[in-house]
C-alpha positions as CSV (number, residue, x, y, z in Angstrom):
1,X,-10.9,19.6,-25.7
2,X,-9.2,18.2,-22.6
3,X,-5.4,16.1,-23.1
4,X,-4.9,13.8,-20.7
5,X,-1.5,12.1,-20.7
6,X,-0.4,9.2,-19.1
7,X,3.3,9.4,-18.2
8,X,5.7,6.9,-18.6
9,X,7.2,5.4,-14.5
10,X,10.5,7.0,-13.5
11,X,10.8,5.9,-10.3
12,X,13.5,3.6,-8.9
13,X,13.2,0.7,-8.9
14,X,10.8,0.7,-12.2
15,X,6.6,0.5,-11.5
16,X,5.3,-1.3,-14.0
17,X,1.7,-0.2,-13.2
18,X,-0.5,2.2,-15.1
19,X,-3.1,4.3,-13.8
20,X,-5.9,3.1,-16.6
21,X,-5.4,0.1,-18.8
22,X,-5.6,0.2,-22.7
23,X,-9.2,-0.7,-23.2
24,X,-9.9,2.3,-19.9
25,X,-8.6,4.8,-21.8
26,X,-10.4,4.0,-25.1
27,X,-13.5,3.9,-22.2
28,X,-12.4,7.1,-21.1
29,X,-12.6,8.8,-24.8
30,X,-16.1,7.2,-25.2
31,X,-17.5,8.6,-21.7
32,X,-16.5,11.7,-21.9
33,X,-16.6,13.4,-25.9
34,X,-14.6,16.5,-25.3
35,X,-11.2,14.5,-23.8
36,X,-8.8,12.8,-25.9
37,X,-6.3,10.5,-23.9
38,X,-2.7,9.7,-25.2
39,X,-0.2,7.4,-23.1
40,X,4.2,8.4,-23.2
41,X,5.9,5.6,-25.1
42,X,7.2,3.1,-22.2
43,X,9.0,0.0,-22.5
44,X,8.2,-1.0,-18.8
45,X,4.6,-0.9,-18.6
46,X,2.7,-4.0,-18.2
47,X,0.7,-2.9,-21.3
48,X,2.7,-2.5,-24.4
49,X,2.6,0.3,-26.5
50,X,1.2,-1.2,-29.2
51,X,-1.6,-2.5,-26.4
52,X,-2.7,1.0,-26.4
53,X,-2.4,1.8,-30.0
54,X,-4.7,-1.2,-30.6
55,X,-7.3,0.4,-28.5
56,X,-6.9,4.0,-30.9
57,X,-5.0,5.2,-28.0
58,X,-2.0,7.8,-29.6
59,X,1.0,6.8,-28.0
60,X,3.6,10.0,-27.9
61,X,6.9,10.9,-26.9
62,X,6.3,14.4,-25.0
63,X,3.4,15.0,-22.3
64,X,3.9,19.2,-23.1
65,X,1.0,19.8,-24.6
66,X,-1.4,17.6,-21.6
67,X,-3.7,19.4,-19.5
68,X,-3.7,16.8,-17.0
69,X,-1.1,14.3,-16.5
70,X,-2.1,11.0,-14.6
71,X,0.5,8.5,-13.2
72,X,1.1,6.1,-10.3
73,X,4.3,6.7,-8.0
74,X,6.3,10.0,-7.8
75,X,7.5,11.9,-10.8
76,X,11.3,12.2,-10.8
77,X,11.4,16.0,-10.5
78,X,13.4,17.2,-13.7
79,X,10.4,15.5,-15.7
80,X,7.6,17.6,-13.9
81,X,6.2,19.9,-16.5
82,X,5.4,23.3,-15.1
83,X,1.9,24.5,-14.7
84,X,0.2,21.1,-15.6
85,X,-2.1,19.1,-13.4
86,X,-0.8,16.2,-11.9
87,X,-2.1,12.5,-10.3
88,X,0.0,10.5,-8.7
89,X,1.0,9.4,-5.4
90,X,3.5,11.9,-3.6
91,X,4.2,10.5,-0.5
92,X,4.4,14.4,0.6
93,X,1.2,14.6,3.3
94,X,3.3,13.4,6.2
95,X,6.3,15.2,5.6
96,X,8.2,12.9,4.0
97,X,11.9,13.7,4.2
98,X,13.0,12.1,1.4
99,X,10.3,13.7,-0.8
100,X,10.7,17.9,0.7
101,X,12.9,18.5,-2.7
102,X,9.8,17.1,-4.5
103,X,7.6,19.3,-3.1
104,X,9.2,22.3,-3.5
105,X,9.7,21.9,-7.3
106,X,6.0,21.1,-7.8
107,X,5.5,24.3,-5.9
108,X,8.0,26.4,-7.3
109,X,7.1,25.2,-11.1
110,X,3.2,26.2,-10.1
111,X,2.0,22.9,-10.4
112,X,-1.7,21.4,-9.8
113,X,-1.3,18.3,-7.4
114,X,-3.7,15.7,-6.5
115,X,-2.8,13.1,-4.6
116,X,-4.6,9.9,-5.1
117,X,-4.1,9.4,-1.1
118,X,-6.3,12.2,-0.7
119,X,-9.4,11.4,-2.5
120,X,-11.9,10.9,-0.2
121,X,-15.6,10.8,-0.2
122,X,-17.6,13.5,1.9
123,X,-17.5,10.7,5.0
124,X,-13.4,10.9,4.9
125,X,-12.8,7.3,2.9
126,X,-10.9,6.9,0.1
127,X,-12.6,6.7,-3.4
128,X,-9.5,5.1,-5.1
129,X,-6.1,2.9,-4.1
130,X,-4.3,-0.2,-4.3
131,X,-4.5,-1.5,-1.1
132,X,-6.0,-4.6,-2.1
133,X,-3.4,-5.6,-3.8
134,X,-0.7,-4.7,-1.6
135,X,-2.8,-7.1,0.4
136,X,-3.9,-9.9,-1.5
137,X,0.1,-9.8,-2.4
138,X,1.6,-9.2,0.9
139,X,-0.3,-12.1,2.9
140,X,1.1,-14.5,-0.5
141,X,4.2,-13.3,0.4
142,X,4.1,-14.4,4.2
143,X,2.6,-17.9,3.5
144,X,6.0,-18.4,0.4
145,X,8.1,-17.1,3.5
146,X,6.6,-19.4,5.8
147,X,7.3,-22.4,2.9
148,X,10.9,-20.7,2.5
149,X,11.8,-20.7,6.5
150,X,10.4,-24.4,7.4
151,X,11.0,-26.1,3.9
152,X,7.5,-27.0,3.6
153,X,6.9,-26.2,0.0
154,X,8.1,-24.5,-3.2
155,X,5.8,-21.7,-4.7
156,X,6.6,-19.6,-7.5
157,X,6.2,-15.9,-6.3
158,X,3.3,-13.6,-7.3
159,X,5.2,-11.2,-9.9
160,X,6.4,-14.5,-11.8
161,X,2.6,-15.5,-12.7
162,X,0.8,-13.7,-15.2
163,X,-2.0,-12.3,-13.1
164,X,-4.4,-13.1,-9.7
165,X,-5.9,-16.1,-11.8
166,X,-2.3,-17.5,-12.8
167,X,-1.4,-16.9,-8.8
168,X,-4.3,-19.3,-7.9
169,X,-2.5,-21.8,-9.4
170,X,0.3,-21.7,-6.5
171,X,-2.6,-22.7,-4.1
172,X,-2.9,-25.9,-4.2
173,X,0.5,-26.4,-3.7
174,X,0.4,-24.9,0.1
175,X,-0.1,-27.3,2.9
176,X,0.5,-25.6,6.4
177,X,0.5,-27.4,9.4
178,X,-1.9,-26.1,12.3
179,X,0.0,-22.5,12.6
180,X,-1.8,-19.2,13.6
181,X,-1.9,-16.3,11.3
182,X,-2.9,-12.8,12.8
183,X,-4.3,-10.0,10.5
184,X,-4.4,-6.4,11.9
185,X,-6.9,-3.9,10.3
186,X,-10.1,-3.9,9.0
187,X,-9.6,-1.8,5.4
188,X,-9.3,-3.0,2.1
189,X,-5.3,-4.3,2.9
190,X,-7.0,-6.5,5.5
191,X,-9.7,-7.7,3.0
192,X,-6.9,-8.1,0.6
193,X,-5.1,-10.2,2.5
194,X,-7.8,-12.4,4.1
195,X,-9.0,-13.6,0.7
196,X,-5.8,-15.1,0.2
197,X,-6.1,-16.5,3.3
198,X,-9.7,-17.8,2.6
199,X,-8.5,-19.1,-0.2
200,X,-6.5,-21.0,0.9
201,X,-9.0,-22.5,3.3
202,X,-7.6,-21.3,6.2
203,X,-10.3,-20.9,9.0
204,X,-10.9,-17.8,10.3
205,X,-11.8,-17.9,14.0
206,X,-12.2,-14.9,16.9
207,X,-10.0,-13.3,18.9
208,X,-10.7,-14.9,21.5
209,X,-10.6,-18.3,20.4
210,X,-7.5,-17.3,18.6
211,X,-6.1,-17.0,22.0
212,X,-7.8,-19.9,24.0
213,X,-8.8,-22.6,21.7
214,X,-7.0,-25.6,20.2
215,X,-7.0,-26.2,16.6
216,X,-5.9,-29.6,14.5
217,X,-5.2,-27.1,11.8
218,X,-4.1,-23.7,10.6
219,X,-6.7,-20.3,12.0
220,X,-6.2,-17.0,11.4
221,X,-7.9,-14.1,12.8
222,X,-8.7,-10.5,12.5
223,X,-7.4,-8.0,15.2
224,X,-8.9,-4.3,14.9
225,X,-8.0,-1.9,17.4
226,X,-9.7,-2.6,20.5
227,X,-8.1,-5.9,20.0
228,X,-4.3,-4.9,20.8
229,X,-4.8,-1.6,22.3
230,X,-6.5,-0.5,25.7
231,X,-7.1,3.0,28.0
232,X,-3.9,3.8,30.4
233,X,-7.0,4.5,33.0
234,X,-8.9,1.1,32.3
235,X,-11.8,2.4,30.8
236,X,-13.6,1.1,27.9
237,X,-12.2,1.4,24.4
238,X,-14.0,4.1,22.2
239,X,-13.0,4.0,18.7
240,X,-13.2,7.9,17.8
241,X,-11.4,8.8,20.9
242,X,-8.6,6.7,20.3
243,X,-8.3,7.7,16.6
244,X,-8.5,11.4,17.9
245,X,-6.1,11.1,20.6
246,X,-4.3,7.5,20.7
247,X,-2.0,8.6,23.0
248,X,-4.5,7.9,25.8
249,X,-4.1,4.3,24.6
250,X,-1.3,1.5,25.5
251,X,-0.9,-1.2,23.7
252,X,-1.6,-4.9,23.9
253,X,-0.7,-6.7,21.8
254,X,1.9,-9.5,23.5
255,X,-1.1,-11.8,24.2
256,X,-1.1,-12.5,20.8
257,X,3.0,-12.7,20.2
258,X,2.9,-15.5,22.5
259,X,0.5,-17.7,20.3
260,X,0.8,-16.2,16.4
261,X,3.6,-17.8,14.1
262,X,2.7,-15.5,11.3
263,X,2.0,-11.8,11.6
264,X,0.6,-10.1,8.7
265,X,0.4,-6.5,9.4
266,X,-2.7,-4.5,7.4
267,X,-3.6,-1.9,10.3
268,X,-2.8,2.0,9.3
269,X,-0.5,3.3,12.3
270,X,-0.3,6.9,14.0
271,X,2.8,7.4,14.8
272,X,1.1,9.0,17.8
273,X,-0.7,5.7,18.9
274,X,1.5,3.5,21.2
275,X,3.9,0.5,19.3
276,X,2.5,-3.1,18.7
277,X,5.5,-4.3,21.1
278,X,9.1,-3.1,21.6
279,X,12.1,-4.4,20.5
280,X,13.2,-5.6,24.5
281,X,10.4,-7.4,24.6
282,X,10.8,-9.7,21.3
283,X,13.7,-11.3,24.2
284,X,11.5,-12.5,26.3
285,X,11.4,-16.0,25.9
286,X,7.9,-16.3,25.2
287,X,7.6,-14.3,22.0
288,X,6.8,-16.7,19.3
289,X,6.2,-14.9,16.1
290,X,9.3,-15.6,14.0
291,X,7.2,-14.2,10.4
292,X,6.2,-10.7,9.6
293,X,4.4,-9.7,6.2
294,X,4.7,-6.0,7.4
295,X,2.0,-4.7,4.3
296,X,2.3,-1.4,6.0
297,X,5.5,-1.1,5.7
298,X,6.2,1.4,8.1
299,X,10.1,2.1,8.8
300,X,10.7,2.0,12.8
301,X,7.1,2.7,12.8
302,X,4.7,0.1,15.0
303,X,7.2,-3.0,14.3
304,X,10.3,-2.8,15.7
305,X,11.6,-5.4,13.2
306,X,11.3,-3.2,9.7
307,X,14.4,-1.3,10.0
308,X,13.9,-1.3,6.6
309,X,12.1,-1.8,3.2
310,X,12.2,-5.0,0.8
311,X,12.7,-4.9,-2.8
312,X,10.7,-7.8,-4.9
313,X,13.6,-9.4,-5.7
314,X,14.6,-9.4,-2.2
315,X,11.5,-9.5,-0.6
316,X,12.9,-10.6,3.0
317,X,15.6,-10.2,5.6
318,X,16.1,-11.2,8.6
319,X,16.0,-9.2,11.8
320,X,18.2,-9.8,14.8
321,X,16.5,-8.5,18.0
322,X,19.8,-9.0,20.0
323,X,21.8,-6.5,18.4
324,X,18.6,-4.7,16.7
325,X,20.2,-5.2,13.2
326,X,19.2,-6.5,10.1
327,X,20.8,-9.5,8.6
328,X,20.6,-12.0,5.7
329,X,17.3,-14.0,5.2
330,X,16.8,-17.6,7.1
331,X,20.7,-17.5,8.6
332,X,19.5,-18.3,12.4
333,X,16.4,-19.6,13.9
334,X,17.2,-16.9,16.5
335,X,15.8,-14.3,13.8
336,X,12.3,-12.5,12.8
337,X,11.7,-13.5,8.9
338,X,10.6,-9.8,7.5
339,X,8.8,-9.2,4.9
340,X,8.6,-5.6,4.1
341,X,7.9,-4.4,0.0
342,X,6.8,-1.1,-0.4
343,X,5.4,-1.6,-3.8
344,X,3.7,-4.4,-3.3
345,X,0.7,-4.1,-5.7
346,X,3.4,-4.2,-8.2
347,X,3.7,-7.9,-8.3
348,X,0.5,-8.5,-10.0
349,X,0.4,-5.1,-12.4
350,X,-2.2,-6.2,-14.7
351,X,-4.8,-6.8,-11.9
352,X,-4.2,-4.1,-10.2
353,X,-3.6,-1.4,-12.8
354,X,-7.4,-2.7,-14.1
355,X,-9.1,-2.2,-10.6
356,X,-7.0,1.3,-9.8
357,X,-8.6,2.5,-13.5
358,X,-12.0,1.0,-12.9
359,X,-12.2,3.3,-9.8
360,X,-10.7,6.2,-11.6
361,X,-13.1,6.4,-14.0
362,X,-16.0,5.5,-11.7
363,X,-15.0,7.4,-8.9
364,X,-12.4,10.5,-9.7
365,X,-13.2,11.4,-13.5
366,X,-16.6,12.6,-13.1
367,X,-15.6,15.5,-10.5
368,X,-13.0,16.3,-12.3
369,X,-14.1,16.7,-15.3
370,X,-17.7,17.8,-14.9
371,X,-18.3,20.5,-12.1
372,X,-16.7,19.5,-8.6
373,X,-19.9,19.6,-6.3
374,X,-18.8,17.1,-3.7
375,X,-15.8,19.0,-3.8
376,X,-13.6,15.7,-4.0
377,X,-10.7,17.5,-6.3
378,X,-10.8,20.2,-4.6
379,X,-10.2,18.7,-1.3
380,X,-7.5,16.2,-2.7
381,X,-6.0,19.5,-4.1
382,X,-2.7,20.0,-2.1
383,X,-0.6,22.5,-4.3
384,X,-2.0,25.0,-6.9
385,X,-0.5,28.2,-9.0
386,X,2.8,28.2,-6.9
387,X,1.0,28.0,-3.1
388,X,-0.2,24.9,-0.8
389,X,-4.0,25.2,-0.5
390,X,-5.8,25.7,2.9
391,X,-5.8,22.1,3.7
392,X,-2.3,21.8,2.8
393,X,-1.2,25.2,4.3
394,X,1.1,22.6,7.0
395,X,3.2,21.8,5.4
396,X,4.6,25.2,4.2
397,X,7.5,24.8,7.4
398,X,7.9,21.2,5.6
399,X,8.4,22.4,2.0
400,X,10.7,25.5,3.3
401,X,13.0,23.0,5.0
402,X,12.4,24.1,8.5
């Protein structure tokens, strides 16, 4: 019999997702015979301990006795049980300063990690994530920052409704005035956040016209790399040589500052690809773009303006390209109006705890349970019995603190 034990958040600020709703894990019992599935008593889940007991689901105080040990963001390091197998994501794979200590206990307390960044299919995409919601949410969140910069309207934000269906609600209530709205990237944030936008019956035009035509109404579009970046010897863009070696690439991406009031930023960056624009050039006079929903949330990554991330209950700030500081939200119409969460799926927990577990079950459980042929847990494996595995083996300078 495998124990699989779903751990109660203890991250700050508190996650109120879960990895596999109620009615999953009852699913997850009746799929596979031999496991038995029990959930840490939490008073901060969106589901309710009694949610789960409802659904024959044993709800304990103590994982110890778990073979596996599923969970969403990182696990504060004095609760990591040694010698257990762990899900969750541990911002670790880039060499995450602030997560090195993390690391080294999973590896020092022999630990079993699989990162749910790392699940991939044999073709290199990812079999599970949130970024849909992080998405869906994030583009919300520009349009309510839009409202709040221009008093134009008054919507209730996404974490105070009950779910997507209760966020639809807010719709109706939006009326934009013939603004332009560009998304970057083409992966499921993108998606995410263009159904919002679709949604809200914004038209959705090309690049091109983005940049030349005349609209009586708001138009977003979608930017993908050969959009905003181009070869330093004017040659043709070719997308697996740029995401090999971006560094042959400049960007381009000021022909569409000039024009776009709201930026909603979806694209993965490298930090070895060039910057969307610079800082210096936000002064010239004909930058525009006064809103940015950065989903990605990078820290002095492609945006110069996030010099920092957002909380949800402070979702924006402003950012003062002058003196390159950060200052309160809507104080001067000088200011770039950032939007920057870094747990964005968070606001609508219930949706997208279900679709994280759906995926789960449908995409993860099978390998890991039954034999690994595809080799999708093994390749996803980054720490085992005390060591990094061979994919992994980089970050051994990392985890050393060199």
């Amino acid at each position: 019999m495998t124990k699989i034990g779903l751990i109660k958040e203890g991250k700050i600020p508190i996650d109120h997702r879960v990895p596999v709703t109620p009615f999953q894990a009852k699913t997850i019992q009746s799929n596979f015979p031999n496991v038995k599935v029990v959930a840490q008593s939490s008073d901060i889940r969106c589901f309710t301990d009694d949610d789960y007991r409802r659904e024959g689901i044993e709800i304990v105080d103590s994982l110890e006795d778990c073979d596996i040990i599923f969970g969403v963001k990182e696990v504060p390091i004095d609760a990591l049980i040694p010698a257990k197998t762990y899900f969750f994501f541990s911002h670790t794979i880039k060499k995450q300063e602030y997560n090195r200590d993390l690391l080294r206990n999973v590896l020092e307390k022999k630990i079993r990690l699989i990162d749910y960044e790392t699940l991939t299919d044999s073709n290199g995409n990812r079999i599970i994530a949130f970024g849909r919601w992080a998405g869906i949410v994030g583009a919300y969140n520009g349009i309510w920052a839009f409202g709040k910069r221009y008093h134009l309207f008054d919507i209730r934000r996404a974490y105070e409704c009950f779910d997507l269906l209760d966020l639809k609600n807010e719709f109706g209530k939006i009326v934009l005035p013939p603004i332009r709205i560009a998304v970057t990237g083409g992966g499921r944030v993108a998606k995410g956040a263009m159904e919002v936008l679709h949604r809200l019956n914004i038209k959705k035009v090309t690049p091109h016209n983005f940049l030349t035509g005349d609209f009586d109404g708001p138009v977003f579009t979608q930017l993908n790399s050969r959009d905003y970046y181009k070869k330093k010897n004017g040659g043709e863009f070719n997308r697996q040589e740029f995401h090999k070696s971006p560094e042959l690439y400049e960007g381009d991406f000021l022909k569409y500052t000039k024009i776009t009031d709201l930026l909603v930023a979806c694209a993965y960056w490298d930090p070895r690809a060039p910057v969307l624009f610079h800082r210096e050039e936000i002064l010239n006079g004909d930058f525009k773009t006064n809103i940015i929903a950065d989903i990605t949330c990078d820290i002095d990554g492609s945006i110069p303006s996030t010099k920092k991330s957002c909380t949800i209950e402070d979702p924006i700030y402003d950012y003062n390209p002058g003196e390159d500081t950060v200052e309160p939200p809507l104080t001067n119409e000088a200011n770039i109006t950032v939007m920057a969460i870094d747990n964005l799926p968070c606001e609508l927990p219930r949706d997208a705890s279900e679709s994280f577990g759906e995926e789960l079950i449908n995409n993860v459980l099978p390998h890991l349970l039954n034999e690994d042929e595809e080799q999708i847990i093994h390749r996803a494996t980054i720490t085992d019995d005390g060591g990094l595995t061979q994919d992994y083996a980089y970050l051994q300078g990392f985890a050393d603190g060199k």
